[in-house]
LOPA-941924 format. One record per residue: y, x, z of N, C-alpha, C in turn; residue number from 1. Coordinates in nm, 4 decimals. Example, Ala and Ser with C-alpha at 12.3 -4.5 7.8 and 13.67 -1.06 7.14 Angstrom:
2
NODE_n_py_n_px_n_pz_ca_py_ca_px_ca_pz_c_py_c_px_c_pz_n
NODE_-0.5690_1.3190_0.7800_-0.4500_1.2300_0.7800_-0.3300_1.3200_0.7800_1;
NODE_-0.2250_1.2850_0.7080_-0.1060_1.3670_0.7140_0.0030_1.2900_0.7870_2;
//
This chain:
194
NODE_n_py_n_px_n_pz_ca_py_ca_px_ca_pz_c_py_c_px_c_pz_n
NODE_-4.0256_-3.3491_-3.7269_-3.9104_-3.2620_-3.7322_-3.9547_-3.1170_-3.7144_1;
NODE_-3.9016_-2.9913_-3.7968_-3.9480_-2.8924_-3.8146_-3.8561_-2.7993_-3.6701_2;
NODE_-3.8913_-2.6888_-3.6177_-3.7840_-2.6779_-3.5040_-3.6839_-2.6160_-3.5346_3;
NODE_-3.6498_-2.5764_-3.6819_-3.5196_-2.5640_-3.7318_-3.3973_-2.6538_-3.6897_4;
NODE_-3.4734_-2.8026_-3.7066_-3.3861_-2.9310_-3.6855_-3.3146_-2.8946_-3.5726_5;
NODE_-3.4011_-2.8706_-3.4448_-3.3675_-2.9176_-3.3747_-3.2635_-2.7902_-3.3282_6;
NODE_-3.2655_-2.6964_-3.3513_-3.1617_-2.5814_-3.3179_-3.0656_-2.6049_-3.4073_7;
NODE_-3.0423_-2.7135_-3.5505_-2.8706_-2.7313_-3.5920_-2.7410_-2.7135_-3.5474_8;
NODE_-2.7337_-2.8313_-3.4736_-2.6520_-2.9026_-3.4032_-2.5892_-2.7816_-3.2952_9;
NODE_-2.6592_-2.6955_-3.2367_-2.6691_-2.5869_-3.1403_-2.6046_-2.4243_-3.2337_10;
NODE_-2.6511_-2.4367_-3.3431_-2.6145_-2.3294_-3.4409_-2.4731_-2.3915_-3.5066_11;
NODE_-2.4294_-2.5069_-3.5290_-2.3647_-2.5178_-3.5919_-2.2289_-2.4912_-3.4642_12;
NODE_-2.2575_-2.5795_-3.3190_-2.1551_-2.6082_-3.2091_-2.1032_-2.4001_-3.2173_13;
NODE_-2.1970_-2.3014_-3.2446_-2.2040_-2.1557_-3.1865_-2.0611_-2.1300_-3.3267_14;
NODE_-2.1153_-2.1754_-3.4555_-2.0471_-2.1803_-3.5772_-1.9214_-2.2090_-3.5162_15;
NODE_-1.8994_-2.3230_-3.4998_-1.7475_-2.4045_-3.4478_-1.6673_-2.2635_-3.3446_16;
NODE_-1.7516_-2.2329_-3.2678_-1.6845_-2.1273_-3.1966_-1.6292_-2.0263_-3.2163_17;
NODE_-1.7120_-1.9961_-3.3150_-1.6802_-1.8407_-3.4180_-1.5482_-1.8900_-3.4748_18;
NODE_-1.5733_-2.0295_-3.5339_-1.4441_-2.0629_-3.6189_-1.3303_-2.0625_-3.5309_19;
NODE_-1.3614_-2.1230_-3.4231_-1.1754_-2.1083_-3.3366_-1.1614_-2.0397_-3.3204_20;
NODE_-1.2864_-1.9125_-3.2912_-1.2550_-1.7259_-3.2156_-1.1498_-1.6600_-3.3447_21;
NODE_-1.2253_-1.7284_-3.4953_-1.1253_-1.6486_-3.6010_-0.9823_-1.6686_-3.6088_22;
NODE_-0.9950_-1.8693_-3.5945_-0.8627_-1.9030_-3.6137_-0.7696_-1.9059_-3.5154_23;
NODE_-0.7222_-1.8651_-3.3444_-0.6855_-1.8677_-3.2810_-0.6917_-1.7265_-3.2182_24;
NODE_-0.7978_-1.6294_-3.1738_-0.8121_-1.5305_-3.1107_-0.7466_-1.4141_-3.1745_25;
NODE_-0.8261_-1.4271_-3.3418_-0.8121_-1.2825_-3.4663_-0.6659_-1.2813_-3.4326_26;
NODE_-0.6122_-1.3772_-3.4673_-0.4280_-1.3551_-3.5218_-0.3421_-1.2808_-3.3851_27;
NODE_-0.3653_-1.3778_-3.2780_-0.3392_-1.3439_-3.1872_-0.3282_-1.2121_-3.1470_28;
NODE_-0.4748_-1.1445_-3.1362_-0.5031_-0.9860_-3.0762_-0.3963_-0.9408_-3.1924_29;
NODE_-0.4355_-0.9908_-3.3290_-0.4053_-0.8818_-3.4340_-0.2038_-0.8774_-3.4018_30;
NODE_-0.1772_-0.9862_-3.4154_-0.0094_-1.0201_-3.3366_0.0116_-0.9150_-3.2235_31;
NODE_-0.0908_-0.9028_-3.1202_-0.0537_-0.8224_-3.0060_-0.0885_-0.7025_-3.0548_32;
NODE_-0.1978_-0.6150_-3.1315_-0.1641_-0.4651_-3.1466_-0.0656_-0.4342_-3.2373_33;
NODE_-0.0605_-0.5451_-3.3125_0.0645_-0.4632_-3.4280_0.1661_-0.4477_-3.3027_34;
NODE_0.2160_-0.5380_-3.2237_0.3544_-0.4822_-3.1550_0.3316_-0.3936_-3.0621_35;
NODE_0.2338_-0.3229_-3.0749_0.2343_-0.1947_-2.9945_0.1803_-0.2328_-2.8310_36;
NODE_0.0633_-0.2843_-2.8798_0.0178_-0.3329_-2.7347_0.0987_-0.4068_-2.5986_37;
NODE_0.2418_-0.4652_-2.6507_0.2513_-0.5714_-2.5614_0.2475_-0.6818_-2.6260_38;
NODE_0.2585_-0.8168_-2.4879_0.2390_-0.9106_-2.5691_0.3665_-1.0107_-2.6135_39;
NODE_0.3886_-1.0409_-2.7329_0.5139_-1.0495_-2.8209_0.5619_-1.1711_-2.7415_40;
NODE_0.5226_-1.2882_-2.6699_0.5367_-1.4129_-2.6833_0.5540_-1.4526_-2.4969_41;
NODE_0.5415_-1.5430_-2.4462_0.6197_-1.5792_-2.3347_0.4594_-1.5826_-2.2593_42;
NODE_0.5132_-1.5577_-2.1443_0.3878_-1.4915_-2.0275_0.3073_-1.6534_-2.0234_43;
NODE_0.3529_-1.7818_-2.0702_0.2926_-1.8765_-2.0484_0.1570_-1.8726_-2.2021_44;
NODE_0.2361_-1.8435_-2.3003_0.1501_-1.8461_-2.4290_0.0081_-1.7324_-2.4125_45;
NODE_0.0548_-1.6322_-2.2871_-0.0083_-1.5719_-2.2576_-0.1187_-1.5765_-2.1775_46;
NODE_-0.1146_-1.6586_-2.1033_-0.2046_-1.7110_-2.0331_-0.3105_-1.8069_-2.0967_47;
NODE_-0.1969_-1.9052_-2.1697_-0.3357_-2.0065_-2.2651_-0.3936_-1.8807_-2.3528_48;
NODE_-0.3753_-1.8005_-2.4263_-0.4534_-1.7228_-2.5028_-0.5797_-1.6478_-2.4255_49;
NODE_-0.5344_-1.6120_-2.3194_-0.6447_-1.5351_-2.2218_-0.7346_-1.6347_-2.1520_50;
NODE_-0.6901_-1.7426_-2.1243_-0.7982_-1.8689_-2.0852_-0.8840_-1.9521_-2.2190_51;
NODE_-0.8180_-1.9414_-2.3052_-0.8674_-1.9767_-2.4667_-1.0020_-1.8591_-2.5071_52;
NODE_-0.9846_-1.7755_-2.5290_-1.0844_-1.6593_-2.4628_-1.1941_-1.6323_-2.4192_53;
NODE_-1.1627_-1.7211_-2.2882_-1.2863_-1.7313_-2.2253_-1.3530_-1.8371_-2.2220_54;
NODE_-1.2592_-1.9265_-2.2583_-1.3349_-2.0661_-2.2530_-1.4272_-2.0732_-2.3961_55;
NODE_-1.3618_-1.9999_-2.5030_-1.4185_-2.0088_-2.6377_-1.5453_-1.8917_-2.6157_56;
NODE_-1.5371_-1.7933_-2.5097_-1.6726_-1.6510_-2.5442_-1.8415_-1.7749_-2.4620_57;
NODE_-1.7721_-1.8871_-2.3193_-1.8327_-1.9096_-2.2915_-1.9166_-2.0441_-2.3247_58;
NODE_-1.8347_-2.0952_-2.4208_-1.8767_-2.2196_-2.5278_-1.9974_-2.1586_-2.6043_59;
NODE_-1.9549_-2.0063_-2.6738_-2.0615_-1.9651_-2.7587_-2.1776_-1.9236_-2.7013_60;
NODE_-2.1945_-1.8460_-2.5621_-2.2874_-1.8131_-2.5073_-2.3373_-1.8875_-2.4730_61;
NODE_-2.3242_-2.0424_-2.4027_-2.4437_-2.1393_-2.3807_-2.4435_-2.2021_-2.5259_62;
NODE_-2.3866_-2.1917_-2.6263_-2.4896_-2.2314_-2.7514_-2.5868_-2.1240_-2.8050_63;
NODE_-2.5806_-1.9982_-2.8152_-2.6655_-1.8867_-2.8046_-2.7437_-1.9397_-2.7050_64;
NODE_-2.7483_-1.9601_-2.5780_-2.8546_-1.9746_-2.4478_-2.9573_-2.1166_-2.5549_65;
NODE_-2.8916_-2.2163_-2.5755_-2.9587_-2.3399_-2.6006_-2.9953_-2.3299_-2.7425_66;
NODE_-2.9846_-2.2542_-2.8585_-3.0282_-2.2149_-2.9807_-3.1746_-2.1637_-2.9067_67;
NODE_-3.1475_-2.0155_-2.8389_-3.2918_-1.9763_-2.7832_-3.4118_-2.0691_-2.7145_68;
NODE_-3.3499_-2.1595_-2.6512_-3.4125_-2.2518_-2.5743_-3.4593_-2.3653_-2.6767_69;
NODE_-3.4113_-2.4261_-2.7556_-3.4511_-2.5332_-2.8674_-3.5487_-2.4369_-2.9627_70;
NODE_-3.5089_-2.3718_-2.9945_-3.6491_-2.2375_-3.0715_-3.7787_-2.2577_-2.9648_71;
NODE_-3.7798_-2.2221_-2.8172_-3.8649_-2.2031_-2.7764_-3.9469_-2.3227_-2.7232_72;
NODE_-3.8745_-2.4049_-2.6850_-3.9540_-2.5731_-2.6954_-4.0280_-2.6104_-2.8319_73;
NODE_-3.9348_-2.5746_-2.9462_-4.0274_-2.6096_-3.0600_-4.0913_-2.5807_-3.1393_74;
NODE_-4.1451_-2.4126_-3.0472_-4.2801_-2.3205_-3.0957_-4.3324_-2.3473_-3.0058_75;
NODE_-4.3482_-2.3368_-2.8478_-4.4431_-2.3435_-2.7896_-4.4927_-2.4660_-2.7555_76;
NODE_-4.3678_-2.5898_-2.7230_-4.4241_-2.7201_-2.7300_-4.3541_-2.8064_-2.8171_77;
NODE_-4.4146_-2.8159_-2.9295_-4.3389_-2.9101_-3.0354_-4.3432_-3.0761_-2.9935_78;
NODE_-4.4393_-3.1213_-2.9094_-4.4046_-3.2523_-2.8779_-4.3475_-3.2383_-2.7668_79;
NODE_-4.3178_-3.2079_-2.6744_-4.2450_-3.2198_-2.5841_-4.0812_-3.2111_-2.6447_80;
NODE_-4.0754_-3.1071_-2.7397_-3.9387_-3.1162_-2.7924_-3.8937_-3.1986_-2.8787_81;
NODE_-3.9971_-3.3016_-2.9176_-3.9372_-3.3826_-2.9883_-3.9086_-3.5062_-2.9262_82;
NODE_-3.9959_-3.5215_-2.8168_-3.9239_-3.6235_-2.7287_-3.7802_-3.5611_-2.6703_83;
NODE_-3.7524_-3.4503_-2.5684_-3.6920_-3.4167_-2.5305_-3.5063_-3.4018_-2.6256_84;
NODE_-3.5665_-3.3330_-2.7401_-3.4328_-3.2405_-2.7793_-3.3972_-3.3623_-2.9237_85;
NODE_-3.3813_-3.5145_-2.9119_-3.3529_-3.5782_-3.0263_-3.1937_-3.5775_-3.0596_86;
NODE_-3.1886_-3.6083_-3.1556_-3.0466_-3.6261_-3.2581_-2.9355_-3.6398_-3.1037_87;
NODE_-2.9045_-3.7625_-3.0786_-2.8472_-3.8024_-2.9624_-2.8381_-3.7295_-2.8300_88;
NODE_-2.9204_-3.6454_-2.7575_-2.9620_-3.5873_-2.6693_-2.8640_-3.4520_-2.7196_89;
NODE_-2.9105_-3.4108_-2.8223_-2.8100_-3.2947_-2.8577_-2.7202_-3.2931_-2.8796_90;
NODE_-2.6614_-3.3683_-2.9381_-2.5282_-3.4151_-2.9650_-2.4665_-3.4122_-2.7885_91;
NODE_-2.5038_-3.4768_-2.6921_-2.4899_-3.4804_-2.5544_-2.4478_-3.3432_-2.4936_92;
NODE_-2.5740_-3.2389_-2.5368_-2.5933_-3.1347_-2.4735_-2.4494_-3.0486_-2.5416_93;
NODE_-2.4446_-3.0508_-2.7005_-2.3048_-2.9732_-2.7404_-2.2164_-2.9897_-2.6596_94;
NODE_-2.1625_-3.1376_-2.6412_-2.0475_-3.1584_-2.5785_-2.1027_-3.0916_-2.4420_95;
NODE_-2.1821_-3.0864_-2.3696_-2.1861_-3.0657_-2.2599_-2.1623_-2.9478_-2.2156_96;
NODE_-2.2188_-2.8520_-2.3699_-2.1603_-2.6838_-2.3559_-1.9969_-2.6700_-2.3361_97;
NODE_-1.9570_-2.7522_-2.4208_-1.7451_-2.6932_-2.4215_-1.7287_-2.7773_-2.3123_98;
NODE_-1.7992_-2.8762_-2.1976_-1.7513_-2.8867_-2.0937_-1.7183_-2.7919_-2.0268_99;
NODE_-1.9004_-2.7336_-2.0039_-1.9450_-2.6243_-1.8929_-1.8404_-2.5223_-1.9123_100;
NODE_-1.7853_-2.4758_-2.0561_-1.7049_-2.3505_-2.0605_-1.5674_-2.4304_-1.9705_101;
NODE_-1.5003_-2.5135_-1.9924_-1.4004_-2.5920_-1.9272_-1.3979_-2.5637_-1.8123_102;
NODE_-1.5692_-2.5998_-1.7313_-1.5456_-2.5988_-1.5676_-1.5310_-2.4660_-1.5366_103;
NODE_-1.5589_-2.3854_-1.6443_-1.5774_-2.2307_-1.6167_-1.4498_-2.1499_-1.6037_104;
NODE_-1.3139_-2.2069_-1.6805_-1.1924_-2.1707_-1.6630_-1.1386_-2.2598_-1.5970_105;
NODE_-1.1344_-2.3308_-1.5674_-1.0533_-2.4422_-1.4615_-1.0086_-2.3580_-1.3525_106;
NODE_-1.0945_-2.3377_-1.2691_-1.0049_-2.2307_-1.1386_-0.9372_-2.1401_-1.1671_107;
NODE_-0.9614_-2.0851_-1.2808_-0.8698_-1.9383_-1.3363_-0.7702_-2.0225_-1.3524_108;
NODE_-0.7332_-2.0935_-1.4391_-0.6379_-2.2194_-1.4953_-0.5252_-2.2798_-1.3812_109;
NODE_-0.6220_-2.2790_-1.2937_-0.5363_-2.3887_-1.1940_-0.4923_-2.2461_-1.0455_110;
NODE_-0.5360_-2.1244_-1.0706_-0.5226_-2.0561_-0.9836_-0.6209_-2.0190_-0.8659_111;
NODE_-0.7425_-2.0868_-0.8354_-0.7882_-2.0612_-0.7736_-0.9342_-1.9736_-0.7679_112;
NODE_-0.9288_-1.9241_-0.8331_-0.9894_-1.8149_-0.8795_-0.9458_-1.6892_-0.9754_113;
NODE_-0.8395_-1.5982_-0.9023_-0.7793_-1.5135_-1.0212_-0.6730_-1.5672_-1.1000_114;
NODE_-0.6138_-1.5130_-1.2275_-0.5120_-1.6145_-1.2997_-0.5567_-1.5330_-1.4472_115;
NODE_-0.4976_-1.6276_-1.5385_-0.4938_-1.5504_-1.6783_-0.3418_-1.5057_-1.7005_116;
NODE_-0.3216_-1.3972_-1.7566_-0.2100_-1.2915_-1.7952_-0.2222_-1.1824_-1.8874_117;
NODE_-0.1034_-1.1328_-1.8636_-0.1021_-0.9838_-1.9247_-0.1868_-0.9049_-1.8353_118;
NODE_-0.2531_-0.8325_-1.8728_-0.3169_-0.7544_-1.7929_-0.2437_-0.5566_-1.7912_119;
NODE_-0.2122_-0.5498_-1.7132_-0.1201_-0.3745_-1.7784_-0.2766_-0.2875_-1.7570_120;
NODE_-0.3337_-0.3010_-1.6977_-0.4487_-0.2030_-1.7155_-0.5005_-0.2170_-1.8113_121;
NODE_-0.5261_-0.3181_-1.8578_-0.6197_-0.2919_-2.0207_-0.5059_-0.3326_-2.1243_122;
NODE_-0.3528_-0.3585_-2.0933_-0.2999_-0.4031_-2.1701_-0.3136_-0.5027_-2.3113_123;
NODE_-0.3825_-0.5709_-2.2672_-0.4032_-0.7375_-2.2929_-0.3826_-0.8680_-2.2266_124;
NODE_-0.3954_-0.9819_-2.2871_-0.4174_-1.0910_-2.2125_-0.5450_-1.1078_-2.1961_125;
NODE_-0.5488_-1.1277_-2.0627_-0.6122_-1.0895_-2.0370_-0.6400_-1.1938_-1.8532_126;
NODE_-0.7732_-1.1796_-1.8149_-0.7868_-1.2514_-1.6755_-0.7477_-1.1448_-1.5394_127;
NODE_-0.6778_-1.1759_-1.4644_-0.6467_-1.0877_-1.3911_-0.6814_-1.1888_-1.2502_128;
NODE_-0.7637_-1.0659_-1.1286_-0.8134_-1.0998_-1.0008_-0.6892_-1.0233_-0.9095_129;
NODE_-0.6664_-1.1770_-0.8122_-0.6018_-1.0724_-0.6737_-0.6951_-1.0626_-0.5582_130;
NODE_-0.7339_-0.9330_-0.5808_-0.8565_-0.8868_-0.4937_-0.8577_-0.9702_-0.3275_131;
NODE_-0.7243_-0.9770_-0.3057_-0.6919_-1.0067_-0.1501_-0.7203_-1.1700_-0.1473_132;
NODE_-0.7168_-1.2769_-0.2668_-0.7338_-1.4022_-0.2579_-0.8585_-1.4345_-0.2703_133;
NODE_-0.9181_-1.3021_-0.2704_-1.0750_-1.4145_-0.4125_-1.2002_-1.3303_-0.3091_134;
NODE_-1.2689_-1.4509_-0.2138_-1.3746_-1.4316_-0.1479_-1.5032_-1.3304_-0.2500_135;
NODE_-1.5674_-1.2132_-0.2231_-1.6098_-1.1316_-0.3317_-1.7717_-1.2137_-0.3123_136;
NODE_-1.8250_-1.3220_-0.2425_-1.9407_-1.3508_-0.2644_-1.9087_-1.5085_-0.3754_137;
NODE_-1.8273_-1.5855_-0.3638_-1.7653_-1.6667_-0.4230_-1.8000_-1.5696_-0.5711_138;
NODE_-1.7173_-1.4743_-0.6019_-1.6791_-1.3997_-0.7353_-1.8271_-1.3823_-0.7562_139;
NODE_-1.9156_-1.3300_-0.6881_-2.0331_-1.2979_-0.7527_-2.0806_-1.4352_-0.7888_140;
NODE_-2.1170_-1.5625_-0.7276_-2.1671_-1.6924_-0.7639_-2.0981_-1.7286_-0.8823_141;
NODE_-1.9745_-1.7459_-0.9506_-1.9392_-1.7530_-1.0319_-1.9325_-1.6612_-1.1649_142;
NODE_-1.9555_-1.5542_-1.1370_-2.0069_-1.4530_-1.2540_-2.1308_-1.4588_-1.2642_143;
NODE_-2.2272_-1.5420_-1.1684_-2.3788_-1.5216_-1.2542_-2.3978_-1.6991_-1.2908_144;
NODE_-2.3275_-1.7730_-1.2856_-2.2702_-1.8941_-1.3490_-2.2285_-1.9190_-1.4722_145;
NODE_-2.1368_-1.8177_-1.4835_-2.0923_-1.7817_-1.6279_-2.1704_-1.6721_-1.7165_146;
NODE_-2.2230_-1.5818_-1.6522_-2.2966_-1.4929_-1.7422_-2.4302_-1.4960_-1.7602_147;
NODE_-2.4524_-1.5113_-1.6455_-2.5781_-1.5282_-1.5788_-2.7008_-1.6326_-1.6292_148;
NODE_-2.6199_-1.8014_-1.6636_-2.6945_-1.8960_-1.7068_-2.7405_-1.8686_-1.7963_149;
NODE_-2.6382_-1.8423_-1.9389_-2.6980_-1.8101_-2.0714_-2.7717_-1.7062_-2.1059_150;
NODE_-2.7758_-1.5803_-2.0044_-2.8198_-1.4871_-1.9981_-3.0142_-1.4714_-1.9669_151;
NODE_-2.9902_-1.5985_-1.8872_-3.1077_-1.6095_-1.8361_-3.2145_-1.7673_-1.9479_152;
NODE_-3.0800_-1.8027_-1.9911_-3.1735_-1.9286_-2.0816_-3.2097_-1.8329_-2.2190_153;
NODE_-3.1347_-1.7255_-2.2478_-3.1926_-1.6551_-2.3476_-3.2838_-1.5878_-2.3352_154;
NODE_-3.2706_-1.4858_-2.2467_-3.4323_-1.4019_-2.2359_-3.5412_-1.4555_-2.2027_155;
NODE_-3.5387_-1.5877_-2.0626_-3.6958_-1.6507_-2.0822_-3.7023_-1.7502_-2.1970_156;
NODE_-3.6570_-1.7909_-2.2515_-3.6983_-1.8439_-2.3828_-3.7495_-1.7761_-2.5153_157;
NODE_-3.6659_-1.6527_-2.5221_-3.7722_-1.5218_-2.6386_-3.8346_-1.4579_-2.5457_158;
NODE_-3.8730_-1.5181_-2.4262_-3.9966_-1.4054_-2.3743_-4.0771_-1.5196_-2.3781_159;
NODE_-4.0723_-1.6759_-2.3730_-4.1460_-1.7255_-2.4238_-4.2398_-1.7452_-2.5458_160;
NODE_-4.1384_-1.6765_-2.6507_-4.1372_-1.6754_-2.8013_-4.2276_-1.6013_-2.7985_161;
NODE_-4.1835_-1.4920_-2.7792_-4.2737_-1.3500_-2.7488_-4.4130_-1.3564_-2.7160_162;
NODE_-4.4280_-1.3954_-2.6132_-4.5886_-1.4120_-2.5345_-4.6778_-1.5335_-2.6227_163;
NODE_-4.5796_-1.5940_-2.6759_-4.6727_-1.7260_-2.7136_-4.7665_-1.6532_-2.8774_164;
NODE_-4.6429_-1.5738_-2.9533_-4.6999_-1.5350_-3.0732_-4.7509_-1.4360_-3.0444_165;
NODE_-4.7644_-1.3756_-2.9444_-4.8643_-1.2353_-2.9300_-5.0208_-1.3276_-2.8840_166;
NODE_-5.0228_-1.3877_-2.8200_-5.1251_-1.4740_-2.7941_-5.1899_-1.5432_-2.8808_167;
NODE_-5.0575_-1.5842_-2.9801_-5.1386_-1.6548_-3.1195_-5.2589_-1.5421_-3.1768_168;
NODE_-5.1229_-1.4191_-3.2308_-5.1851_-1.3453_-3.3093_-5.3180_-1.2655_-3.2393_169;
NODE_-5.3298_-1.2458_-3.1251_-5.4870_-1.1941_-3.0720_-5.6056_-1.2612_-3.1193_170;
NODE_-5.5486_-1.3978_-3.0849_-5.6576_-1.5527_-3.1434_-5.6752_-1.5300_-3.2613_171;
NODE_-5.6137_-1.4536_-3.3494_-5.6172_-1.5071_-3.5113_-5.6783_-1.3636_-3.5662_172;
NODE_-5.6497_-1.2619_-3.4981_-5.6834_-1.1007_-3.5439_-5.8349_-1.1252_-3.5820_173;
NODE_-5.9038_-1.1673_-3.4994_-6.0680_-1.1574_-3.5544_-6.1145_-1.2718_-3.6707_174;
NODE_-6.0407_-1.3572_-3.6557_-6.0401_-1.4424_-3.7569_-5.9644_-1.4239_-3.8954_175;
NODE_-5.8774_-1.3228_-3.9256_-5.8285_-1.3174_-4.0267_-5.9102_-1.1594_-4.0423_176;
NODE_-5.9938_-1.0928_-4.0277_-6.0474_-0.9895_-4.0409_-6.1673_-1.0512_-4.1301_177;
NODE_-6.2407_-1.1687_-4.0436_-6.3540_-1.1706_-4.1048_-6.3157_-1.2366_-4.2331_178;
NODE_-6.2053_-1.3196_-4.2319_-6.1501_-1.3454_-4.3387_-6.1578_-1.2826_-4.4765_179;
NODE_-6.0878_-1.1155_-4.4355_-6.0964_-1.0095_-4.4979_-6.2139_-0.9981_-4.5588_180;
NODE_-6.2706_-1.0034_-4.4638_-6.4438_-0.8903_-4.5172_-6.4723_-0.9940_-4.6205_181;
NODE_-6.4453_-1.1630_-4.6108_-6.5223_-1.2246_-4.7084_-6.4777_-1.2140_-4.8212_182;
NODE_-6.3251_-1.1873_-4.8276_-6.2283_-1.2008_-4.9831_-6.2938_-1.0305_-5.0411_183;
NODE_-6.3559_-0.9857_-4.9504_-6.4018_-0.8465_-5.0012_-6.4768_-0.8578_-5.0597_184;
NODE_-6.6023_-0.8975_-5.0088_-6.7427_-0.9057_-5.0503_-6.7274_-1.0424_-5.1547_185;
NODE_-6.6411_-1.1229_-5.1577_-6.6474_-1.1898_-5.3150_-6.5944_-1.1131_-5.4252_186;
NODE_-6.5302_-1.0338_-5.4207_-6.4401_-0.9532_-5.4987_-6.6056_-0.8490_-5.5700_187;
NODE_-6.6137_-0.7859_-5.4673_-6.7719_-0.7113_-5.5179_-6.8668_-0.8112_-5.5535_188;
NODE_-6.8707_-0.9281_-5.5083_-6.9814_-1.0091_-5.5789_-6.9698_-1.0315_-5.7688_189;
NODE_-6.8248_-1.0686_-5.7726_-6.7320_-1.0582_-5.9267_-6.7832_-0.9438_-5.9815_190;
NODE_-6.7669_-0.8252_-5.9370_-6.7826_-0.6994_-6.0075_-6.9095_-0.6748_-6.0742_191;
NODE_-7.0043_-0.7290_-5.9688_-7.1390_-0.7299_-6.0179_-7.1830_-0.8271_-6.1380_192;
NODE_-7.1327_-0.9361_-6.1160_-7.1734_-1.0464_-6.2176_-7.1092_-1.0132_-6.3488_193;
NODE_-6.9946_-0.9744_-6.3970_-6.9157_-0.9845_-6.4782_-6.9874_-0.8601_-6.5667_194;
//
């Protein structure tokens, strides 16, 4: 399996996301600025749209996190990723992303963490915190949960990328030089004979 394969399933789940962000989010916002920045529809429709939102930005970011991560298993260790990252296994892991976004709005959802609403400061729907309910070390554990994971499965995985092909290419610089010199010196060997 080439490691294209194995980032599909991961590119396609990121695809799916884009697609609900168009078909559910676009209309929506576009519904709320035409009426002049409020929101047209009942404070409940308002809330699923602002929890829809987030649950859909954080579906896409751990498939972005696990696209980077399936790339970097199957440049730097292609057998390990082919045991690891098979047909079935991924299929696992997709679903496991639109969980993780799930557990990620659930407390907003159910209230115990903040609520989703209208927001009048940014005038959207939008997630809104009551500073006085929401423990601020709690808030930080959960913002580097949500931002934080994918944030961090992306950069060490292209800094894996990174280091591994700079390492290649050092290995290969003197070897594709002398390379050079030989496609040279046959080239002048031609010139002479001919």
């Amino acid at each position: 399996m080439t490691p294209s394969k194995y980032t599909t399933i991961f590119i396609v789940n990121l695809a799916f996301a884009d697609f609900l962000y168009c078909v559910i989010n676009l209309p929506m916002y576009s519904r709320m600025f035409i009426s002049m920045k409020t929101w047209p529809g009942s404070g409940r429709t308002c809330s699923f749209f602002a929890a829809f939102v987030y649950f859909n930005a954080y579906a896409a970011w751990m498939s972005l996190g696990f696209v980077a991560f399936s790339r970097y298993l199957g440049i730097t260790h292609p057998e390990l990723c082919k045991k690891v990252l098979t047909k079935h296994r991924n299929l696992m892991i997709a679903g496991g992303i639109w969980f993780y976004a799930f557990l990620m709005v659930f407390p907003t959802i159910t209230g115990d963490f903040g609520k989703f609403g209208y927001n009048e400061r940014l005038e959207k729907c939008d997630y809104m915190d009551d500073e006085d309910d929401i423990d601020e070390d709690l808030r930080r554990l959960f913002y580097s949960i949500e931002f934080g994971l994918p944030f961090v499965l992306i950069v060490v995985s292209y800094f894996g990328i990174w280091r591994k092909t700079t390492k290649l290419a050092s290995f290969l610089k003197p070897h594709l030089i002398e390379e050079a010199r030989k496609e040279k010196h046959k080239g002048e060997i031609r010139l002479t004979w001919t």
